[in-house]
C-alpha positions, 0 to 999 in steps of 0.5 A: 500500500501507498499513501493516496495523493492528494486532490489537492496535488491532482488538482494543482497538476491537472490545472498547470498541464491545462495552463501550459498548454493554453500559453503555449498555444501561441506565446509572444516569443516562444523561446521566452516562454520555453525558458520561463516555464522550464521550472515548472516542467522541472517541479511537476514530476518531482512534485508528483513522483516524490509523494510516496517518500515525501509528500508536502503540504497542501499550502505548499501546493497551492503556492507552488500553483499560483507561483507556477502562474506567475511564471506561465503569464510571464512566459505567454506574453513576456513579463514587460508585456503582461496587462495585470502590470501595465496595471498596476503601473497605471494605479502606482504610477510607474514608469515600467511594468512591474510584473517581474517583481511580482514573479520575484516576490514568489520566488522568495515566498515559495521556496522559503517555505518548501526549505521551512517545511524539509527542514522540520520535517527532516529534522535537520535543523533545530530551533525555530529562529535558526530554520528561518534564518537558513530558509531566507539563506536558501531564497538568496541563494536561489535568487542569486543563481537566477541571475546568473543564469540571465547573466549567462543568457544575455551573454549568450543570446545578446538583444535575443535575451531582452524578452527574458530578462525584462530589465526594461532599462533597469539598471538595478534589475538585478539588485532589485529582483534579488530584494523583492526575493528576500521580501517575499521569504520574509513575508511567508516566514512572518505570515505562514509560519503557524498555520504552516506549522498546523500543515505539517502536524496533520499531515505528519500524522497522516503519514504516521498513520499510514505507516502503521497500518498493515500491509 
């Protein structure tokens, strides 16, 4: 016997097949889409075949969903292009579109918790300030690799690498996508924390309790 996969996960994996393949129908820069989508053709199998040795929680689901949306309108139609932030330019009165740092801000807020929740439930880490502390430590070291490899792309691709990096002119791109990462961990920590805590509990025992029915 194995643990059941939840409706949760099924739903999540269903909806981002669907998803991925409306945007792919006709994006604004194809090769932009591919890249800006990869992760989540990444994160997909992990999600689905690592859920008999480790599942995650539903909140991590649902964020590693609305995060993966994220990613899939920054594909479609390249972040400098996307409407919700010619949007939110108009209400902020701002002079670019922001929308990237929305993808920024999730790339901060999911990972800190997916590194919150190994850490407790691995048991590898003890005391809830140092857990916070190395998830934060994580969210930095992803988003400083990111921008590595736009640093790669735009080096390999030249002005073909525009769409995908979507300075839009910026030149504090970098220093300020890597902040709304460090924003948005900070956010999940200070907002998440409890009820993620709750998550793991139930879903702990679920998996102890599995474990001790026969097979």
């Amino acid at each position: 016997m194995h643990i059941q996969r939840s409706t949760v996960l099924i739903a999540v994996n269903i909806a981002l097949i669907l998803l991925l393949a409306y945007s792919g129908w006709h994006p604004y820069d194809r090769i932009t889409w591919i890249m800006e989508v990869f992760p989540i053709l990444i994160a997909m199998p992990i999600m689905w075949f690592s859920y008999r040795k480790f599942p995650l929680t539903d909140l991590l689901y649902v964020c590693i969903f609305l995060h993966a949306v994220v990613l899939i309108a920054g594909g479609a139609y390249s972040y400098a292009r996307v409407p919700l932030g010619f949007q939110i330019a108009d209400l902020f009165h701002l002079t670019r579109n922001p929308y990237d740092k929305i993808g920024h801000l999730f790339q901060g807020f999911v990972p800190a918790l997916v590194a919150r929740e190994i850490f407790i439930r691995r048991e590898c880490v003890r005391g809830k300030k140092m857990i916070s502390f190395l998830a934060i430590c994580v969210v930095m070291m992803i988003s400083a690799s990111y921008e590595l490899i736009e640093w790669g792309a735009a080096v390999a691709l030249g002005q073909g690498a525009d769409e995908f990096l979507g300075t839009q002119g910026d030149p504090w791109d970098t220093q300020s996508d890597m902040l709304f990462a460090l924003i948005g961990a900070v956010l999940a920590l200070l907002f998440f924390s409890r009820f993620h805590d709750r998550q793991i509990k139930r879903l702990s025992n679920r998996v102890r309790n599995h474990s001790a029915q026969p097979v």
